[in-house]
C-alpha positions in Angstrom: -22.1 17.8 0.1 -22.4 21.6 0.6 -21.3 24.3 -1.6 -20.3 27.9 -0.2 -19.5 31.1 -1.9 -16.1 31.5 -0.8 -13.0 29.5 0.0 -12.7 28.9 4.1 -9.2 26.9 4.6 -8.2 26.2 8.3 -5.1 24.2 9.8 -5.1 20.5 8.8 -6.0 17.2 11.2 -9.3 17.3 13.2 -9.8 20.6 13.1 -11.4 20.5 9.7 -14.3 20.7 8.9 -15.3 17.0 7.9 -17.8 17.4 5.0 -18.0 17.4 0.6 -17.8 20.8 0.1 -17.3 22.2 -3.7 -16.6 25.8 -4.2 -15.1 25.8 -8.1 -14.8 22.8 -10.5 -12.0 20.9 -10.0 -9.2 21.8 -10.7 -9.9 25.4 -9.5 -8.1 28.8 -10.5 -6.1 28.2 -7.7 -5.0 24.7 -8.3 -4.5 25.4 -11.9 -2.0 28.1 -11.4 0.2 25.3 -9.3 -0.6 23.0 -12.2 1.2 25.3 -14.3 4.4 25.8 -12.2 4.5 22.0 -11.9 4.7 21.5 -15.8 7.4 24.1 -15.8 9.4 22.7 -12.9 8.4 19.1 -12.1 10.0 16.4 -15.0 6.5 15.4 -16.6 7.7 11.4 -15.9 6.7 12.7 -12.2 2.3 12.4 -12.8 -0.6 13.2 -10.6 -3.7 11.6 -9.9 -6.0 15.2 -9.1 -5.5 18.6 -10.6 -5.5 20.0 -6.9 -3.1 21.9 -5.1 -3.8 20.5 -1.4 -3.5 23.2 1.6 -5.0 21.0 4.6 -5.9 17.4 5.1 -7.1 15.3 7.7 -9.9 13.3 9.2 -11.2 12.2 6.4 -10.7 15.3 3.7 -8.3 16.6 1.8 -8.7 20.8 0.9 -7.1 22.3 -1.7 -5.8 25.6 -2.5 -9.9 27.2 -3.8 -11.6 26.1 -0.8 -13.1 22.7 -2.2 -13.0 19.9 0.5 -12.7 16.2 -1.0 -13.7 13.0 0.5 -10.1 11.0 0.7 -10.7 7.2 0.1 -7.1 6.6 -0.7 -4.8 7.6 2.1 -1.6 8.7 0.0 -1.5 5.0 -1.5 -2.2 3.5 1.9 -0.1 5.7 3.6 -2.0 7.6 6.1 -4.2 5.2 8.0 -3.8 7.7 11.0 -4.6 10.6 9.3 -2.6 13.2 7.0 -2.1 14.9 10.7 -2.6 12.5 13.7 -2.2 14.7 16.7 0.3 12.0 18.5 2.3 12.2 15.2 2.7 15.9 14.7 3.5 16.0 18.8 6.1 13.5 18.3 7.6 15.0 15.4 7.9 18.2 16.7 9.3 17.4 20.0 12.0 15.7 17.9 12.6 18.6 15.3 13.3 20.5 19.0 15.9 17.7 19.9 18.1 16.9 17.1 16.8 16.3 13.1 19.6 13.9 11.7 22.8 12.3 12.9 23.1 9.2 10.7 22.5 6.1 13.1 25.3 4.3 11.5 27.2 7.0 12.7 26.0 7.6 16.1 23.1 5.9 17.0 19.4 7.1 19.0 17.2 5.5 21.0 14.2 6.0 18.3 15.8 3.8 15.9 16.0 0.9 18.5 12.6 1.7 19.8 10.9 1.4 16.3 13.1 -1.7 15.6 12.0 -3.3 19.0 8.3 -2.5 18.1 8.2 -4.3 14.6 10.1 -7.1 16.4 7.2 -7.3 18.7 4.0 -7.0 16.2 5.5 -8.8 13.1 3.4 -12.7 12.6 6.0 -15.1 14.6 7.3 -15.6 17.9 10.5 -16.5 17.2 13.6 -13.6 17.3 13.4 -11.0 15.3 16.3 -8.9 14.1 15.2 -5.1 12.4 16.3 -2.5 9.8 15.0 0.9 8.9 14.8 2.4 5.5 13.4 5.2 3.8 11.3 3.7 0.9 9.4 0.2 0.1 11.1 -0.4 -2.9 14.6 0.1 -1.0 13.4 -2.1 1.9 11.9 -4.5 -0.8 15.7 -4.7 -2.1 17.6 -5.2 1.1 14.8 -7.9 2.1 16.5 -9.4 -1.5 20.1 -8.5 -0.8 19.7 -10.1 2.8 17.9 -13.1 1.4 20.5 -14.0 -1.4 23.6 -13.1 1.5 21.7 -15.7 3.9 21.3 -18.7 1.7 24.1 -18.4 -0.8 22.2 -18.7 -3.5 20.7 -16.1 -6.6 17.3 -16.3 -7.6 14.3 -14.5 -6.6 10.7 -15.3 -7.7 8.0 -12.9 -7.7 4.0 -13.5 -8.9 2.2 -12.4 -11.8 0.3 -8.8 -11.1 3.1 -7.9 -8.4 4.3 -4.5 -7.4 7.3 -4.1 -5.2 8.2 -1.0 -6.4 10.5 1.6 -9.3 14.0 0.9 -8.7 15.8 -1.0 -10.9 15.4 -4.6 -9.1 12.4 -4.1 -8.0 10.7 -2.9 -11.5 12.2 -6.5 -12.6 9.9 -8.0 -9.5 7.2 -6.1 -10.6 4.7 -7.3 -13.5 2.4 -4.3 -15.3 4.9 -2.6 -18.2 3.4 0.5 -18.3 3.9 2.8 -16.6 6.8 1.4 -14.2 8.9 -0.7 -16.9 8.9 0.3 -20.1 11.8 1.4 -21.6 13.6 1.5 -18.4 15.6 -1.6 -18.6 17.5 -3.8 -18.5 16.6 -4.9 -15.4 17.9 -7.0 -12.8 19.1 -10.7 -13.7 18.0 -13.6 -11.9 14.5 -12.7 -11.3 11.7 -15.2 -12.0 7.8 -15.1 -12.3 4.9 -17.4 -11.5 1.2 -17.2 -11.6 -0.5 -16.7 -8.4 -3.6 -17.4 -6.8 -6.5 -15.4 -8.2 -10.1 -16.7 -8.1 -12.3 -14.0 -10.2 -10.0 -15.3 -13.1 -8.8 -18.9 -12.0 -11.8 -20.7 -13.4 -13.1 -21.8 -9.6 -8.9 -23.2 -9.3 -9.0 -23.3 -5.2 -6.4 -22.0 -3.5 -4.2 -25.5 -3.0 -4.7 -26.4 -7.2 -3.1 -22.9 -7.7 -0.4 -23.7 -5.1 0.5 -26.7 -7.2 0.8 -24.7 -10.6 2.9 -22.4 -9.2 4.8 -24.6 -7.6 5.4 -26.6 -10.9 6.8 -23.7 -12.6 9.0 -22.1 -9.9 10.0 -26.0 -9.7 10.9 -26.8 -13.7 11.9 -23.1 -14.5 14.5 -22.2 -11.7 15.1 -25.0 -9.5 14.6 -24.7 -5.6 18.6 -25.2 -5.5 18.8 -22.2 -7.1 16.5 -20.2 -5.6 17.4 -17.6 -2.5 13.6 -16.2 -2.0 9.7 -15.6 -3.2 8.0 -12.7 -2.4 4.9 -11.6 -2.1 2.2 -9.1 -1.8 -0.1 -11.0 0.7 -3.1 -9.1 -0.5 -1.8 -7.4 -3.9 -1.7 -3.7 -4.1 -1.6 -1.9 -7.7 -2.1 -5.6 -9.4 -5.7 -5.3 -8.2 -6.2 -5.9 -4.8 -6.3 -9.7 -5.5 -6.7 -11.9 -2.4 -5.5 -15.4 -3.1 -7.5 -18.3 -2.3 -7.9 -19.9 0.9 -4.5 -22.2 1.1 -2.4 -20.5 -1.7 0.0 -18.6 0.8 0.3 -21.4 3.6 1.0 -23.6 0.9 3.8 -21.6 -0.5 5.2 -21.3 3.1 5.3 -24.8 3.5 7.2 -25.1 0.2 10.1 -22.5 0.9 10.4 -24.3 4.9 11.0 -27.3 2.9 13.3 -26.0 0.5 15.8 -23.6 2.1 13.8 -20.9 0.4 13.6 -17.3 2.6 9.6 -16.4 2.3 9.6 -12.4 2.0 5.9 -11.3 3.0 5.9 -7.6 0.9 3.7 -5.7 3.5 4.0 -2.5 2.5 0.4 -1.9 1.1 -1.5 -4.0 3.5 0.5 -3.8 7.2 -0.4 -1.6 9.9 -4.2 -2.6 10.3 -4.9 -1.6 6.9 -6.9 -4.9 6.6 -8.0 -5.3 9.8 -5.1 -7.3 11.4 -2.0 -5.9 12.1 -0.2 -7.2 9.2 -2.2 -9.2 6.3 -0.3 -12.2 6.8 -2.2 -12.8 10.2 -5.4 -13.6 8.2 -4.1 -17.0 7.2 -1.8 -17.6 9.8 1.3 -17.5 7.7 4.8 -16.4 9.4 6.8 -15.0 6.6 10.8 -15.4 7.1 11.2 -11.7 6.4 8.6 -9.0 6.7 9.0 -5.8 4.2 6.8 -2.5 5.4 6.7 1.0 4.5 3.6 3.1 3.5 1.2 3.3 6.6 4.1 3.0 9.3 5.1 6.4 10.3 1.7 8.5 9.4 3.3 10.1 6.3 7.1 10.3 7.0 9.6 8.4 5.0 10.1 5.1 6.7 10.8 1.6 6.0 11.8 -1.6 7.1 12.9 -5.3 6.8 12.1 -7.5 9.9 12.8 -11.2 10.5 14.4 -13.8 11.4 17.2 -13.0 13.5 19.9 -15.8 11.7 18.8 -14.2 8.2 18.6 -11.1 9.3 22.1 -11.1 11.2 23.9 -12.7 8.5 24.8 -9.9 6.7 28.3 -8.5 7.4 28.2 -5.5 10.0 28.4 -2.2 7.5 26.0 -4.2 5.0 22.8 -2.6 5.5 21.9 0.6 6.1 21.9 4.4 4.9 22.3 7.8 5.5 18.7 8.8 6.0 17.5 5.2 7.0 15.6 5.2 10.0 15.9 9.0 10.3 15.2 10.4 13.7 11.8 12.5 13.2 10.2 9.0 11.0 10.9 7.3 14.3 9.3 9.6 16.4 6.6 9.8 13.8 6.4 6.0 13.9 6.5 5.1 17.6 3.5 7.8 17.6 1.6 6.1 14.7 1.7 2.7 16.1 0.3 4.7 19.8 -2.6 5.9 17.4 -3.6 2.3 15.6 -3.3 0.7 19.3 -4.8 3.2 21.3 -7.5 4.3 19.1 -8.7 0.7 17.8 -8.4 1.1 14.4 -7.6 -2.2 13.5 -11.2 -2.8 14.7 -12.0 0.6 13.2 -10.6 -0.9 9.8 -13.0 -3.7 9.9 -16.3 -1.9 10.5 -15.0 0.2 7.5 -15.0 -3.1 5.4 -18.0 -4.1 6.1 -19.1 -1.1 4.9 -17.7 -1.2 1.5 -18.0 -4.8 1.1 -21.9 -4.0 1.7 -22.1 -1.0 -0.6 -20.1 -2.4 -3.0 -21.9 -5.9 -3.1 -24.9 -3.8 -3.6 -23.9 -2.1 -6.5 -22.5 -5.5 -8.0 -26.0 -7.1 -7.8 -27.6 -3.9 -9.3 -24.9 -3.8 -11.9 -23.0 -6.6 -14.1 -20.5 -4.6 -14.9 -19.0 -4.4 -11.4 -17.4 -8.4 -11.7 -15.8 -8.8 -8.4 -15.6 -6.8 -5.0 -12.8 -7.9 -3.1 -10.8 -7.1 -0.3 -10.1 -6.6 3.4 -10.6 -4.3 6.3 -10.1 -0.8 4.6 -8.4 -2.5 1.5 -11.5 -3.2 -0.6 -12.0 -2.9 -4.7 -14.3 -3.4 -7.0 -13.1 -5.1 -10.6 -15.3 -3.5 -13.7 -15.8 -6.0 -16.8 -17.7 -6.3 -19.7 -20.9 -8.0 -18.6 -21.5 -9.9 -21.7 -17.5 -11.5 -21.8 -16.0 -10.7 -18.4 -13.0 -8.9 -20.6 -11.7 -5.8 -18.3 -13.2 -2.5 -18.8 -10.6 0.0 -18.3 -12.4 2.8 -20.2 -15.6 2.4 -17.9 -12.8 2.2 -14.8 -11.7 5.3 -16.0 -15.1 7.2 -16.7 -15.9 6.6 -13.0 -13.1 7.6 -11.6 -13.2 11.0 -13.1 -16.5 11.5 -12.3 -15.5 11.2 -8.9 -12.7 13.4 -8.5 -14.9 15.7 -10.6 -17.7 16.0 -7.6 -14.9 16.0 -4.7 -14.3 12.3 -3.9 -10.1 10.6 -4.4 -10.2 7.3 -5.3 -8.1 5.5 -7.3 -7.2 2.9 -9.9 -5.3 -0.1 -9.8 -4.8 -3.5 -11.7 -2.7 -4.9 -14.3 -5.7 -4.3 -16.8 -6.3 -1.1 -15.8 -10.0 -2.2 -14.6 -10.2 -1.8 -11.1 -11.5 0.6 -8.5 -9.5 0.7 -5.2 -10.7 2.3 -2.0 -8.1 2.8 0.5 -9.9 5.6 3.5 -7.8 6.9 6.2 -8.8 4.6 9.4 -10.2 7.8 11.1 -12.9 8.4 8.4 -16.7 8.7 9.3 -19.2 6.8 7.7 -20.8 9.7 6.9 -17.9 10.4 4.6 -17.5 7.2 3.5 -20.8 6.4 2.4 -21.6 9.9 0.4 -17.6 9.0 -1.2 -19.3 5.9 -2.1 -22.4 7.2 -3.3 -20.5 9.8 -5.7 -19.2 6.0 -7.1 -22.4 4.9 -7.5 -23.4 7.7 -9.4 -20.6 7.9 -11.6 -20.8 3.9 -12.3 -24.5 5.2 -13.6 -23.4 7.8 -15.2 -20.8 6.2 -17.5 
């Protein structure tokens, strides 16, 4: 890290200056003056992770409004795995902003639409054909993928897993699990929606990944009925429930259930597609082929995108007219998209996001054998965490999660928290960091871990 006397702010992407700098304490006067405007004009239901007001990102940095440059190890949620300004993106984006900014594609459609469509048809786990729709958010995808389900097999129910996220609208809050801050008091929710307990060793007594498929299994079995029940979904790799990876066996297991029940398989991608954990999509690591995919987050390099891909009978059974949008698929997120996949393929960084894994599965691992209050590390690729306990009972430490997290953003390192207990430490770099800034980033969270 290096600290100057004055604030030096130059145009985002790799231009920056790739470095912990820290000019004021964050938030500085700067920042705090936006902070200010934002609690007159922003509803206060609408929170914020930093007190920063950000004027340039990119690499592996984020600079705000006094000069101070922060190590990013979260990507927007996942969002920017190319970079907050990936030189094919903004190239694409503005050759398109030249061309034409909206026409509704339900209207009158653009070849950026069908080439993004024909590109997730193409990358998506599965050979066989593959039908496409665009969106604008996850949850909104994560709802047609539902909609399109329930049309397909005639039938109503929808099971989701304990610790899930699939996003804030009204159906999906009901898929999602952790009550505050997405659920409470905002319901009633959506009917029909069902829960069982996944797959998730640190807490499953040593349960392997088949024994856990059999308990859920049980429950989805005796408490909804597979004639009742139009899909599952879920998070491959779960995102804000804690970055839990199931066991070996839970997922194909599940698979194997739906094939043999009627029952659509909805793989929600939208945390951990697009090389985030070092395979295209994390359903490649156990060689699952989910019915319907759902991505969103790291598609389109920071423009609002979405989409549902599968297969082409369930996809096509909707009626013509019953998906879609006005801003679904919206000409510059194409362009923006087409260009971000260019970037992951052309610049390796699917293999880039496994050397960044073994990096912080190594530091991480480190500190958990120094340290018994880091219980678990877990993750994969660029999608790693660290779950904080109590050493003597294992119970979740959310106030020690907490203390180390600001004591990061304090010394110019974003990372964030995650988990249903509020005890978890996520790290989610850009795929274009350095490990130079990923290892000082980690070191801050070393030092805060002591300091606590």
């Amino acid at each position: 890290m290096t600290l100057v006397d004055t604030p030096v702010i130059t145009a985002g992407g790799p231009s920056l200056t790739q470095e912990r700098r820290l000019v004021t304490a964050i938030p500085g006067p700067r920042s705090q003056e936006l902070l200010a405007r934002k609690a007159e004009a922003v509803a206060s239901g609408v929170g914020h992770t930093l007190p920063i007001s950000v004027v340039a990102a990119g690499g592996g940095v984020i600079v705000d409004a006094d000069g101070n440059s922060l190590i990013d190890l979260g990507s927007g949620i996942a969002v920017t795995g190319v970079g907050n300004s990936a030189p094919r993106v903004v190239e694409a984006v503005t050759a398109q902003l030249h061309s034409f900014t909206h026409t509704c594609f339900t209207v009158s459609p653009y070849e950026g639409y069908v080439a993004v469509a024909e590109k997730l048809n193409e990358l998506t786990p599965g050979d066989h054909v593959k039908r496409s729709a665009l969106f604008n958010s996850g949850a909104e995808a994560v709802e047609n993928a539902v909609k399109i389900a329930r049309h397909f097999t005639k039938k109503q129910a929808v099971v989701a897993f304990d610790h899930a996220y699939h996003g804030r609208t009204n159906l999906t809050m009901g898929l999602t699990a952790k009550n505050i801050p997405y659920k409470s008091g905002f319901g009633p929710f959506a009917s029909e929606v069902y829960r069982a307990p996944l797959s998730y060793p640190f807490r499953d007594g040593g349960l392997s990944g088949a024994e856990a498929a059999v308990r859920a299994i049980s429950v989805i079995e005796k408490q909804v009925g597979a004639e009742n029940l139009a899909a599952i979904i879920i998070e491959p790799i779960q995102g804000e429930g804690g970055f839990i990876v199931p066991a070996a066996g839970f997922l194909p297991a599940i698979v194997e259930w739906c094939r043999a029940n009627d029952v659509v398989f909805i793989a929600d991608e939208v945390q951990t597609g697009f090389a985030r954990t070092g395979a295209w999509f994390a359903s490649e690591h156990e060689g699952i082929v989910p019915d319907l995919v759902v991505t969103a987050k790291g598609i389109a390099g920071g423009l609002p995108l979405s989409a549902v891909t599968g297969r082409a009978e369930i996809m096509d059974s909707a009626m013509a007219g019953g998906l879609g949008g006005t801003y679904g698929g919206n000409p510059l997120a194409c362009a923006a998209a087409l260009a971000t996949i260019e970037t992951y393929e052309d610049d390796g960084l699917i293999d880039r996001a496994r050397e960044i894994g073994a990096v912080l599965i190594g530091r991480l691992n480190a500190l958990r054998t120094a340290d018994p209050r880091v219980g678990d590390v877990r993750g994969r690729g660029a999608m790693v965490a660290m779950e904080l306990v109590d050493p003597a009972s294992g119970a979740p430490d959310a106030a020690l999660t907490s203390a180390v997290a600001a004591y990061a953003h304090s010394n110019g390192v974003v990372v964030l928290t995650c988990g249903t207990y509020g005890n978890v430490i996520r790290f989610l770099p850009p795929l274009t960091i350095s490990d130079e800034l990923l290892i000082d980033g980690l070191s801050v969270v070393a030092e805060g871990l002591k300091h606590a």
